[in-house]
Each structure stands twice: as C-alpha cells, then as structure tokens.
C-alpha positions as CSV (number, residue, x, y, z in Angstrom):
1,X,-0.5,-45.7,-14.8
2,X,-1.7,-42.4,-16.0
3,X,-0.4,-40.7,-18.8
4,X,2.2,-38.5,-18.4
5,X,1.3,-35.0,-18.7
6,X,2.5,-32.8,-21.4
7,X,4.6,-30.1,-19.4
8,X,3.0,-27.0,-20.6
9,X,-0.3,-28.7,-19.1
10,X,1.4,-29.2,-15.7
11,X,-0.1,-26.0,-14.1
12,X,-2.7,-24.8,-16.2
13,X,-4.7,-22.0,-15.1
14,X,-8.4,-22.4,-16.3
15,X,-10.9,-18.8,-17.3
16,X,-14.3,-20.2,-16.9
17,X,-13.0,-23.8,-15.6
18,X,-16.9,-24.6,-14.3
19,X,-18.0,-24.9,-17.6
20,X,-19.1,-27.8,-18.9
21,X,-15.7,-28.5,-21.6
22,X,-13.6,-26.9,-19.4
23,X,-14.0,-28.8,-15.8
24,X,-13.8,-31.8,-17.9
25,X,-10.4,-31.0,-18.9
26,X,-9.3,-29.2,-15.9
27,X,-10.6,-32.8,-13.8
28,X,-8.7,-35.0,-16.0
29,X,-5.6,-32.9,-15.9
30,X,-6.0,-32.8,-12.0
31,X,-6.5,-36.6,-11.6
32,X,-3.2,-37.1,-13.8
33,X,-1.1,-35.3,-11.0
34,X,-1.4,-31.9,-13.0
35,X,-1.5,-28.6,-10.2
36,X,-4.8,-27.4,-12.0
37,X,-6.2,-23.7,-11.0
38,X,-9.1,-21.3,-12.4
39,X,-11.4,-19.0,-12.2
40,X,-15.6,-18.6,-12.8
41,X,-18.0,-16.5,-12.2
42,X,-20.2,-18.0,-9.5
43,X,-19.8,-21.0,-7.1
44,X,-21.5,-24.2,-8.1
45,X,-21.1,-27.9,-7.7
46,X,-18.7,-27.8,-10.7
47,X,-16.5,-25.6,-8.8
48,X,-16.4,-28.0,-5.6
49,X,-15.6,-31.1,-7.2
50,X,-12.6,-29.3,-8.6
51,X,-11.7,-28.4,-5.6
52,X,-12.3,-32.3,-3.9
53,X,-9.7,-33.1,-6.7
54,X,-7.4,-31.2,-5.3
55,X,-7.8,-27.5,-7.9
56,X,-7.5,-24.2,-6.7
57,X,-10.9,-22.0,-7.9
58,X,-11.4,-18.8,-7.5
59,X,-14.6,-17.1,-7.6
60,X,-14.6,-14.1,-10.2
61,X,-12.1,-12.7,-12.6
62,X,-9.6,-10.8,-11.3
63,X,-5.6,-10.4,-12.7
64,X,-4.5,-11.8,-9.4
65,X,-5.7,-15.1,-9.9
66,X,-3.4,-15.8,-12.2
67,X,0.0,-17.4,-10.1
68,X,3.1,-16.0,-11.6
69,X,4.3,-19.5,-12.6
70,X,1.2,-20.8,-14.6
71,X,2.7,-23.3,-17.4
72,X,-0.6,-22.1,-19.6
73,X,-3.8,-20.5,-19.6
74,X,-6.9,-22.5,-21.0
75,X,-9.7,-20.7,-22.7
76,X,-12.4,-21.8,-24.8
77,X,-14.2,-19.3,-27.6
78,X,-16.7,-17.6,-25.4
79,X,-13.6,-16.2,-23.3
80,X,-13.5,-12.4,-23.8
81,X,-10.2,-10.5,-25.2
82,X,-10.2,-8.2,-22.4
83,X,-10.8,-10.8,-19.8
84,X,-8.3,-9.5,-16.9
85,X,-6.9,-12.7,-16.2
86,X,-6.1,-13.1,-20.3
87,X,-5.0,-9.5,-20.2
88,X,-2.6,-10.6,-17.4
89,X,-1.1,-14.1,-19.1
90,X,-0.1,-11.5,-21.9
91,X,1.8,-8.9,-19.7
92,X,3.4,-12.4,-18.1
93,X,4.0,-14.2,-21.1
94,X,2.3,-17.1,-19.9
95,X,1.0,-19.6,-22.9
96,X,-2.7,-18.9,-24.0
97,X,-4.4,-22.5,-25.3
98,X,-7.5,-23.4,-26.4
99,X,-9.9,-25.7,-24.8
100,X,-9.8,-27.9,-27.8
101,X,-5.9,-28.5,-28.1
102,X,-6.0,-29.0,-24.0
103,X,-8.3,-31.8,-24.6
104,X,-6.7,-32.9,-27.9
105,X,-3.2,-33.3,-25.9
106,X,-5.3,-35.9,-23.6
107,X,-6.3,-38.2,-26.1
108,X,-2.6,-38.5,-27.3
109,X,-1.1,-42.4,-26.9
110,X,-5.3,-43.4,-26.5
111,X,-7.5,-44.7,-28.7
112,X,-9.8,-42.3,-29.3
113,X,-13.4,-42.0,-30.2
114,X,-14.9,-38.3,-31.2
115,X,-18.7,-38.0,-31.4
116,X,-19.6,-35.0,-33.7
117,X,-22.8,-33.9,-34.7
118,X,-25.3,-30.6,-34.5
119,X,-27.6,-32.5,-32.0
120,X,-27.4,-35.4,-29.4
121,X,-23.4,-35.4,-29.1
122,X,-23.7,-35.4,-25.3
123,X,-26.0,-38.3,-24.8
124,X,-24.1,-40.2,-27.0
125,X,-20.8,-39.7,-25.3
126,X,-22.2,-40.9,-22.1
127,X,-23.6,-43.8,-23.5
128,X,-20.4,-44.9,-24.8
129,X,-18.7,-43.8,-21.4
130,X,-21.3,-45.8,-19.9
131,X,-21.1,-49.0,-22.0
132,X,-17.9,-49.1,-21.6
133,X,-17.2,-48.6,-18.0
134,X,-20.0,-50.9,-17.5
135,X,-17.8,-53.7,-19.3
136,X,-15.0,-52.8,-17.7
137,X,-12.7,-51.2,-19.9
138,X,-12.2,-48.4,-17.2
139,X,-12.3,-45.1,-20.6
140,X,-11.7,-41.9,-19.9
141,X,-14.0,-39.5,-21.0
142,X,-14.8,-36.2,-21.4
143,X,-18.7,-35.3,-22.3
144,X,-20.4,-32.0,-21.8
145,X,-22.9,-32.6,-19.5
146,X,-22.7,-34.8,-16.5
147,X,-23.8,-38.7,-16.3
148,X,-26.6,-39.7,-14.4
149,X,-24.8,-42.2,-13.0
150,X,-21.6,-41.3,-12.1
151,X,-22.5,-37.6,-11.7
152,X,-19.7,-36.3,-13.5
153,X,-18.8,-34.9,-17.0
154,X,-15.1,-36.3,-16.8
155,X,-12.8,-38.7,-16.0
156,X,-9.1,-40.4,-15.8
157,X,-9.7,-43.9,-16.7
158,X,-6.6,-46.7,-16.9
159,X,-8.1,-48.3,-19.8
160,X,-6.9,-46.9,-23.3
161,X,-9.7,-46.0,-24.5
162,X,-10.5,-42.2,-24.8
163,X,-14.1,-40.7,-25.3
164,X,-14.3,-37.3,-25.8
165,X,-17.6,-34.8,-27.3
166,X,-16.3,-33.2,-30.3
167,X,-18.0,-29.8,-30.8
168,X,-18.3,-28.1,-34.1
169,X,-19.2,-24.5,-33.1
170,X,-16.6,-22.6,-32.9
171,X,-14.6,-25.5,-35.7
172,X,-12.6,-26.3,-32.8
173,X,-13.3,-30.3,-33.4
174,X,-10.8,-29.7,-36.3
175,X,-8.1,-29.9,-33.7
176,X,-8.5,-33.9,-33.0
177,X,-7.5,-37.0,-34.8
178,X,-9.7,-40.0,-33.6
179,X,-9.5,-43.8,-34.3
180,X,-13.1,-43.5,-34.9
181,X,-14.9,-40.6,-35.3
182,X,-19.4,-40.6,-35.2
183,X,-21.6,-38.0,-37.4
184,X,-24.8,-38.0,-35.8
185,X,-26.5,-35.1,-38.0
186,X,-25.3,-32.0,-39.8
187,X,-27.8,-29.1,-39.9
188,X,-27.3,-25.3,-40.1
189,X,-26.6,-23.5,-36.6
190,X,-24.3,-21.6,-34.6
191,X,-25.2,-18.9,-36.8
192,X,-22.4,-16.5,-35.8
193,X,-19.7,-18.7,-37.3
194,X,-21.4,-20.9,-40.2
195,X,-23.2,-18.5,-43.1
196,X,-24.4,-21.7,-44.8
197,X,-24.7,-25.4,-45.0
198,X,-21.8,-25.2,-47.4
199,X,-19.7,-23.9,-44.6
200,X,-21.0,-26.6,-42.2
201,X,-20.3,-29.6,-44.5
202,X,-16.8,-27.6,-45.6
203,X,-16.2,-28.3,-41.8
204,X,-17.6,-31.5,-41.2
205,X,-15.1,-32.6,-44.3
206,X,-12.3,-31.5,-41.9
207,X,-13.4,-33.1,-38.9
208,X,-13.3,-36.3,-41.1
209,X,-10.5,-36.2,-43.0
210,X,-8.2,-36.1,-39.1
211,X,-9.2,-39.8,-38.6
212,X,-6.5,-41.5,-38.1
213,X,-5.6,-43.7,-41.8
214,X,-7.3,-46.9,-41.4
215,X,-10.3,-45.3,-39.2
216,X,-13.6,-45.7,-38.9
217,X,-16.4,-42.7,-39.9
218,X,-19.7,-43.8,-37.9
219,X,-22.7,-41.6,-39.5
220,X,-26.2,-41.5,-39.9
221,X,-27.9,-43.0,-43.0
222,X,-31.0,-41.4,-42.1
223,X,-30.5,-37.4,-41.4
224,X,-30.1,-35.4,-44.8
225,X,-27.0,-33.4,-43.8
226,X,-25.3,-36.4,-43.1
227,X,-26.4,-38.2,-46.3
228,X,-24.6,-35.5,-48.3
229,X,-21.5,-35.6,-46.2
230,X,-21.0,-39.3,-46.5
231,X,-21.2,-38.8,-50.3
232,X,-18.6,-36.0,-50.0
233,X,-16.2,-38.2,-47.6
234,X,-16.3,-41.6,-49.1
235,X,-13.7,-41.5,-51.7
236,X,-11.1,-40.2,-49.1
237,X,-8.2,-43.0,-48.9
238,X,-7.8,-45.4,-46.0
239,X,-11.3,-44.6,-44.7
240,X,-13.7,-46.6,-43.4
241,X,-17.0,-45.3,-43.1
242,X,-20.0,-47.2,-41.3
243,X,-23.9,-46.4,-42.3
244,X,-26.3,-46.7,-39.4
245,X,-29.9,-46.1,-39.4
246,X,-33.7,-46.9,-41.0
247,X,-32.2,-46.8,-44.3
248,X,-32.3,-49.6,-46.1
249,X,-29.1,-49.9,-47.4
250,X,-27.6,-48.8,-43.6
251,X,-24.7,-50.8,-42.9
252,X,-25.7,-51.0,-39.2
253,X,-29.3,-51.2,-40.0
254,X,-32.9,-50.3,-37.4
255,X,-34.9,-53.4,-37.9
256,X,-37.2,-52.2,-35.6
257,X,-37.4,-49.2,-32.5
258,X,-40.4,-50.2,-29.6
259,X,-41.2,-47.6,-26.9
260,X,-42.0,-49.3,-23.4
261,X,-42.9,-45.7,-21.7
262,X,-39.7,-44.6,-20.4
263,X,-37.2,-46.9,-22.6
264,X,-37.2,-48.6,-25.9
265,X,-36.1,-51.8,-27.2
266,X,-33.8,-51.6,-30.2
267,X,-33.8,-54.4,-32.8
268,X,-30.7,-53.9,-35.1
269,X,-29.4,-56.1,-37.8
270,X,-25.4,-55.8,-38.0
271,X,-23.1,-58.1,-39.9
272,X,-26.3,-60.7,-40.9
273,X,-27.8,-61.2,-37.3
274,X,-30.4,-59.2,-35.2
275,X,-29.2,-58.1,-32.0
276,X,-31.6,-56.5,-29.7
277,X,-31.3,-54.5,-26.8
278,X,-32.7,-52.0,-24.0
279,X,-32.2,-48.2,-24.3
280,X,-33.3,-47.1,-21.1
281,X,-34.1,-43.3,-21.9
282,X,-37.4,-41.8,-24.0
283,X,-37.3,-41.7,-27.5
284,X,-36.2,-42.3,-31.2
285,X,-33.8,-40.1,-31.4
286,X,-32.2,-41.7,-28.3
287,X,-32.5,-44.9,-29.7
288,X,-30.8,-44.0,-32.9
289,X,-28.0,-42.5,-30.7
290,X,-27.8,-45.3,-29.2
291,X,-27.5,-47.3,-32.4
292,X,-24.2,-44.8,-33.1
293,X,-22.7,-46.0,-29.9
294,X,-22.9,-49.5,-30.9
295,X,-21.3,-49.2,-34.3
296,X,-18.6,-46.9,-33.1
297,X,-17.5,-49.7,-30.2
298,X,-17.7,-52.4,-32.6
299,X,-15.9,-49.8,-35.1
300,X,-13.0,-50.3,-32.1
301,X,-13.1,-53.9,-31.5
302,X,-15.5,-54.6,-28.8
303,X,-18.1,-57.2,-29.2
304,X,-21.1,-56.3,-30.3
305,X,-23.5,-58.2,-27.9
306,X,-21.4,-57.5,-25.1
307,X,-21.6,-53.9,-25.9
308,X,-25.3,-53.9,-26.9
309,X,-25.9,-55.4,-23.0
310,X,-24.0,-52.6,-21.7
311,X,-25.1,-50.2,-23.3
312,X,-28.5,-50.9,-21.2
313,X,-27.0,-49.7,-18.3
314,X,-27.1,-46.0,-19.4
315,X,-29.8,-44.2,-17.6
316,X,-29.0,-40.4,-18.7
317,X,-27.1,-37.2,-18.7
318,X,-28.3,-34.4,-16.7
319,X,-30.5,-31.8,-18.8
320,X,-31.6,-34.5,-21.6
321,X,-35.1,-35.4,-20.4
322,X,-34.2,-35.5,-16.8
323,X,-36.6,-36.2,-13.6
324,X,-36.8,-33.2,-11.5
325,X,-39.5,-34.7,-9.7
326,X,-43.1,-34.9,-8.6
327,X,-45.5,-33.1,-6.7
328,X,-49.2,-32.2,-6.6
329,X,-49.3,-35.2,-9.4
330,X,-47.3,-33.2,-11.8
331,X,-43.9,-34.1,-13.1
332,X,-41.4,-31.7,-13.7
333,X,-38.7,-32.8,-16.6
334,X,-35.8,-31.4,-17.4
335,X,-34.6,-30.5,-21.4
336,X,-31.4,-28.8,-22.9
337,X,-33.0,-28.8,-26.2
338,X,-32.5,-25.4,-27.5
339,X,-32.3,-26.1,-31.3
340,X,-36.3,-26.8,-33.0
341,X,-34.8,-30.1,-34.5
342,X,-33.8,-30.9,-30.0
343,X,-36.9,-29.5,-29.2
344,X,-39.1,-31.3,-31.2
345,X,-37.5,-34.6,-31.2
346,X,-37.5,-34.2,-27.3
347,X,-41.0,-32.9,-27.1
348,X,-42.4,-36.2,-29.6
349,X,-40.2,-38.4,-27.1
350,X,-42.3,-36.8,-23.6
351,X,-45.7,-37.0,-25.9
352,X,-44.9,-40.4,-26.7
353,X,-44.2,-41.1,-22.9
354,X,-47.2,-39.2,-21.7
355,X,-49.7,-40.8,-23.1
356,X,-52.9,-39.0,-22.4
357,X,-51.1,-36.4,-20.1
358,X,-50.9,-33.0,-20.9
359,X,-47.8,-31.4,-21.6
360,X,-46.7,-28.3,-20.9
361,X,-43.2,-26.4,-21.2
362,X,-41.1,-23.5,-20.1
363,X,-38.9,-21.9,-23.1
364,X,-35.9,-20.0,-22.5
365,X,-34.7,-19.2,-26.1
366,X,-30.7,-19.2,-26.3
367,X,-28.4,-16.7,-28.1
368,X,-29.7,-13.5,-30.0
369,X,-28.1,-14.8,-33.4
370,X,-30.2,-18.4,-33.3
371,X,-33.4,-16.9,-32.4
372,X,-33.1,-14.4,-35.5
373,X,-32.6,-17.3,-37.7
374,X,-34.5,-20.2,-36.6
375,X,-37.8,-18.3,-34.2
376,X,-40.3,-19.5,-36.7
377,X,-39.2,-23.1,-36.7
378,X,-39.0,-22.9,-32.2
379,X,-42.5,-21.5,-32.1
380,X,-43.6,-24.5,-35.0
381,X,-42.0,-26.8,-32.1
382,X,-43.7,-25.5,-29.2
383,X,-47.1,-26.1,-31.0
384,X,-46.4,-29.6,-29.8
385,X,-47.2,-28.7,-26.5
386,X,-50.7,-28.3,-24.6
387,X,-49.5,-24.8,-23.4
388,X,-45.8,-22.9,-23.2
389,X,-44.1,-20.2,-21.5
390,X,-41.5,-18.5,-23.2
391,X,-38.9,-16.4,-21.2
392,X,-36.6,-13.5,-22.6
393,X,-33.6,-14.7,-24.7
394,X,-30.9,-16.4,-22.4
395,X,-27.6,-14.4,-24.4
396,X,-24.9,-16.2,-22.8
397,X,-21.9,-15.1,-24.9
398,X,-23.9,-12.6,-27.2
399,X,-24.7,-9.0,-27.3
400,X,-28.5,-8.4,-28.1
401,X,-29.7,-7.8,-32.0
402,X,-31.9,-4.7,-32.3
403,X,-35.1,-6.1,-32.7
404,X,-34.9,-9.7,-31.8
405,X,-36.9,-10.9,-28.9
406,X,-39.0,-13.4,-27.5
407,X,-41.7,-12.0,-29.5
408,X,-40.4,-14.1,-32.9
409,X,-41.3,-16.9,-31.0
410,X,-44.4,-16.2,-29.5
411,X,-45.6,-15.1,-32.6
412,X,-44.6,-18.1,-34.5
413,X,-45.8,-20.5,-31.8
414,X,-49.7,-18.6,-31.8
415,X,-49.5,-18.9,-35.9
416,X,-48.9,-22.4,-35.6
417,X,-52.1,-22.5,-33.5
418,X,-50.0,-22.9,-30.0
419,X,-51.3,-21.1,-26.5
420,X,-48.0,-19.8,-25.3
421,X,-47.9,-17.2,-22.7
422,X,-45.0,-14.6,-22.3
423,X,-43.1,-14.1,-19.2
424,X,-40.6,-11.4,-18.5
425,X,-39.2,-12.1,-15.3
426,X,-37.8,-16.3,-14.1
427,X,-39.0,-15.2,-10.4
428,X,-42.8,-15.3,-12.0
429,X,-43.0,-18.8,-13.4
430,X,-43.4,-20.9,-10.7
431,X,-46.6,-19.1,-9.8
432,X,-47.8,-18.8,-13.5
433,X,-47.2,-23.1,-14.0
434,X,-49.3,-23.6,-10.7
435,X,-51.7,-21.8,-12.5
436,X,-51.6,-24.1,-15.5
437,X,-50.7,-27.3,-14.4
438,X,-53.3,-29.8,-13.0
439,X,-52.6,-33.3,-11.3
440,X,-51.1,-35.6,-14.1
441,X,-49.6,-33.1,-16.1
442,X,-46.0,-33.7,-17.5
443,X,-43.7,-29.8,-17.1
444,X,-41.1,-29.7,-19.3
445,X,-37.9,-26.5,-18.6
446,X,-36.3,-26.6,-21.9
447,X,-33.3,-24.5,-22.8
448,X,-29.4,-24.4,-22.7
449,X,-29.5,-21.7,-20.5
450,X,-30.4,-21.2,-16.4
451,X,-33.8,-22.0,-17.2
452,X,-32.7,-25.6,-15.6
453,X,-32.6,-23.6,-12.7
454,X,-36.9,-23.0,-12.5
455,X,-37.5,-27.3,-11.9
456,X,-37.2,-26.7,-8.4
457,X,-38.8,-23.7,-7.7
458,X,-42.0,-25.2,-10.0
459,X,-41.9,-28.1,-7.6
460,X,-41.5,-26.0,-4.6
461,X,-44.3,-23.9,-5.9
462,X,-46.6,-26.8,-6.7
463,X,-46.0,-28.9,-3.4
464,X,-47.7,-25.7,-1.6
C-alpha cells in the first residue's frame, strides 16, 4: 500500500514540474493518489509522462494556472520571485514549499538512502535504484536524470526502501535525515552560494550530522575533500562511517578496477573476502561509484554478493556517457559533465574506450559564475581531446558577468596546446563536426545545458 500522503501534498501545484528534481517528485506524488498539477516552459517528454500519470501540465507561466484550491505550490531555487504563478499563491495564500522538503516528506516511514557529493550523484542513485529493483526489493527512487532502463527519473515502489539524489547546491540536502547517507567527493562549485571550501565542508558537516543515530556515512577514502570531511565527522556520536576506495586503509577497499571497453570488472575486498563484479558503464570513476553503491546496500542490510550481481544489471542514466548513435562510422556520445573534475574523468573514461580512435567534443560551458571561476581548469580538460568546439555559455538560471565568455575557455584550452574551435550559433555545429570527424571517430556533446540537444542533428548531418 502506498504511503499516505501528507495533506498539504494532496494537490500540489508544481513551477517548473519538467525539471529533473521536480517531475520526480511531482510522479511520485501522482502515483500515491496525489491530484498533482504544474507548469513549464516548453513541452517535452517529461511533461507527457506527467500527464500518462494522470497530472495536469500547462505549458508556460501564467497566474491562471494556478487552481484556486492548490494545497501548496512546489518550487525549487532557480524559481524566480516574480514568477506569476508564485506571485499568485501569495495573493491566494496558498503554501509555498521547497523542492527539498516535498521530497524530504516522501522519504518519511522509509528507509532512506541519500547520495551526496559534487560529482557522480546521479549515476550512483540509479545504480542503487537499479540493484535494487533488480533484486526485487521494489525502492522508490528519485534521481535526477532518467535510467536507461526504466526510462524514468522516479518512482513509487512498495518496498521500504527510499533512494533519493541529495543535492548540495543550493544547501537544500540539509533538509533530509537518511538511514544511510553516501559522500562521493567534496570539491568547490556552485560558486554563487559556496565562497570557499570551508563553506562546502561547513555544509557537508550538516548533511552528515541529519543521519539518523545509529546510521551509516558511506564516503570516499580516496578524493581529498572527502578525506578532510571524514576527519571532521568521525567523532560525531552514534555514527557509523564506512571508507571506500584505493586507499589502503579503505574499509570497503579497490583491490583491483579492469576496463573490458565498455565495462569494467571490480575486484573489492570487504569484510576479509574479495567479491568481484561487472560495472557495465566506462570508467574509474564509474567503477568507484559503483563501489559506493555496494557499501551503502550492505550499509542497509542487503547481502553483499547479491547486491554486487545486481548491481551488473545497471546499464546507465541518460546524459552520463550515453549512445546517441552511429553513422558514417562515427559515434556520437552523450556527456552532462560540466564541472573540469566531470569532464575529465568522463573524457579519460571515452579515451580509455576508444582506443586508437580520435576523439572529438562539443562544449557548451554552463552558468556565468562557474565559468569565471573554473575556465582555466575546462580548457586544461578539453586538451584531452583530438579537437573541441566550444559553444557560448549555456546561463540557465544566471544573468551574464561583464566580461566572461567562452573566450576563457578557448583561451585556456589553446594554452594547454588544445585545437578548439569557437562557435557562436548551435544551428552551425552539425555542419562544422562533418567537417572534422572522419569514419571511426568517437563525438562527444558535453554540457548540462541543451547542448544534449546537437547528438541528433550531428548524426543527421553525418548520415548525409
């Protein structure tokens, strides 16, 4: 039976419900019997499979989408103050809550697992979604970015298990108290709301002091930022906290990470025994998520070779290294890595796979305030590549910064010895990637913003 839902959820009204956080909420609430409505601003497949579950989904923002007798309207940080539809819940009186305390009221009665971390939160969700559905124990889940296999970034399970992306950005991950929580990484970004690393391990210590007494921390022995916030969390009181990694001293320990081309094979030693398994997705840093996965589950009670087996039968989240396709002999890949620590984990993964191929990549740099601080270190990471295209800054919820463009990038990228090419307009690069590519090349679109959007159009271009 589902759980019952809380009453100020029962007809929540959603601004920006095709967003990744967002429809995951808004579907869960709507397969728990919940009248769920909202607004975006263009049609997509999001927006339709709300609608199959039975939302209401308007197309724009406008006051009058807002029905008189909404119990609440859900909004998440990028949602403006003078949004008409927020304007309008405050002339009705109508309840304004945030994403996170939405999804934080979904979890309640569940056991919970919160995966936190500056990179590789998503893929790491869905493997445990996976894993877990795969053995099943029917989770519910809520990731933001949707599973390769069952193409969507949410769901109502039976089981009481709850899975559920905890995102640091905007602090709101504060709002959740998990049975077990998993610290991939901690690294300076989201440069509009963290000043420092201070401010970022300040909030990480939050995050981990809402587990539950008698939890379970899950972090990396390996990545520096969350070495120094397991030294800062591991006198708290009825913690448990759980190593994995290379390390030697890891208490979930990497004997040994193989590539086989597209997947790796995983040799881990965990409570005095080697377990090995299949990760069935490109790369160390895949792998090492994957390891996360594993400790977390056992961190909860499942078995760890049944786990370990399941966890095989993830094959990827849309955006994170994902098949577009082939034509003309070239394969176009997909990449959300937007962050130079993403986009050079995920470029050493697709040179890894390639082999001899050439690779080359199209770079849509996201948000004004992350290019200002980190353009040297994306043009360093696009040095990795045989040749790159670099778009104009995708904003998304910012307003520009005199004097930051593109041009940081491309500048840092030629320093670094890269051949990068600039292009202005999204319509153009199809026809400059024909140019470039030749049968047996590996494209890479890489970027958190529409640049997804250019896979198909390469393809299109390429098959003639």
């Amino acid at each position: 039976m589902a759980p019952a839902v809380p009453s100020a959820m029962e007809r929540p009204h959603f601004i920006g419900i095709g967003g990744a956080g967002m429809s995951g909420i808004a579907k869960i609430l709507a397969q728990r019997g919940a009248k769920v409505a909202g607004s975006d601003a263009k049609e997509s497949a999001t927006a339709e499979s709300l609608r199959a579950l039975g939302a209401t989904v308007h197309i724009g923002h406008a006051a009058a989408h807002l029905a008189d007798d909404a119990s609440c309207v859900v909004v998440s940080s990028a949602i403006r103050a003078d949004n008409p539809e927020l304007v309008r819940a405050a002339e009705l009186g109508v309840p304004v809550v945030h994403r996170s305390d939405a999804l934080a009221s979904l979890m309640t009665g569940l056991r919970s697992i919160a995966v936190a971390g500056t990179h590789g939160k998503t893929t790491t969700t869905s493997m445990l979604a996976v894993a877990l559905t795969t053995l099943g124990l029917d989770p519910s889940y809520a990731i933001g970015g949707d599973l390769e296999g069952p193409g969507t970034n949410a769901r109502h399970g039976e089981g009481d298990i709850f899975v559920a992306e905890a995102d640091e950005s905007d602090r709101s991950f504060h709002k959740y108290d998990p049975d077990v929580a998993i610290v991939l990484n901690a690294e300076l970004d989201h440069h509009a709301n963290y000043a420092s690393m201070d401010e970022i391990y300040e909030s990480f210590e939050t995050f981990t002091g809402k587990i539950v007494p008698g939890g379970t921390l899950v972090v990396c022995a390996d990545q520096p930022g969350a070495v120094e916030l397991t030294r800062r969390v591991r006198g708290l009181p009825s913690l448990r906290v759980v190593t994995y990694g290379e390390h030697e001293d890891a208490d979930v320990r990497v004997h040994r990470i193989t590539p086989r081309g597209l997947t790796s094979e995983v040799t881990v030693l965990l409570d005095g025994r080697f377990l090995t398994f299949t990760v069935s997705v490109p790369g160390r840093h895949y792998a090492l998520n994957a390891v996360a996965a594993l400790a977390a589950g056992v961190a909860l009670g499942i078995p760890a070779h049944n786990l370990a087996s399941a966890l095989g039968s993830y094959t990827g989240v849309k955006r994170r290294l994902q098949l577009k396709g082939e034509a003309a002999g070239v394969q176009v890949i997909d990449s959300y890595a937007h962050h130079p620590t993403e986009m050079t984990a995920d470029l050493e993964a697709m040179r890894s796979a390639a082999g001899g191929s050439r690779l080359l990549v199209v770079f849509q740099p996201h948000l004004f305030s992350r290019t200002q601080e980190l353009g040297k270190e994306m043009g360093d990471a696009l040095a990795l590549a045989d040749a790159s295209v670099v778009l104009d800054i995708y904003p998304a919820r910012e307003d520009p910064i005199p004097g930051v463009t593109s041009e940081l990038i491309i500048d840092a990228a030629k320093a670094a010895g890269a051949r990068v090419t600039a292009v202005h307009e999204k319509a153009d690069v199809p026809e400059v990637v024909a140019g470039m590519a030749e049968p047996g090349d590996l494209v890479l679109t890489m970027g958190a913003g529409d640049v997804t959007d250019l896979g198909p159009a390469v393809l299109a271009r390429l098959a003639g």
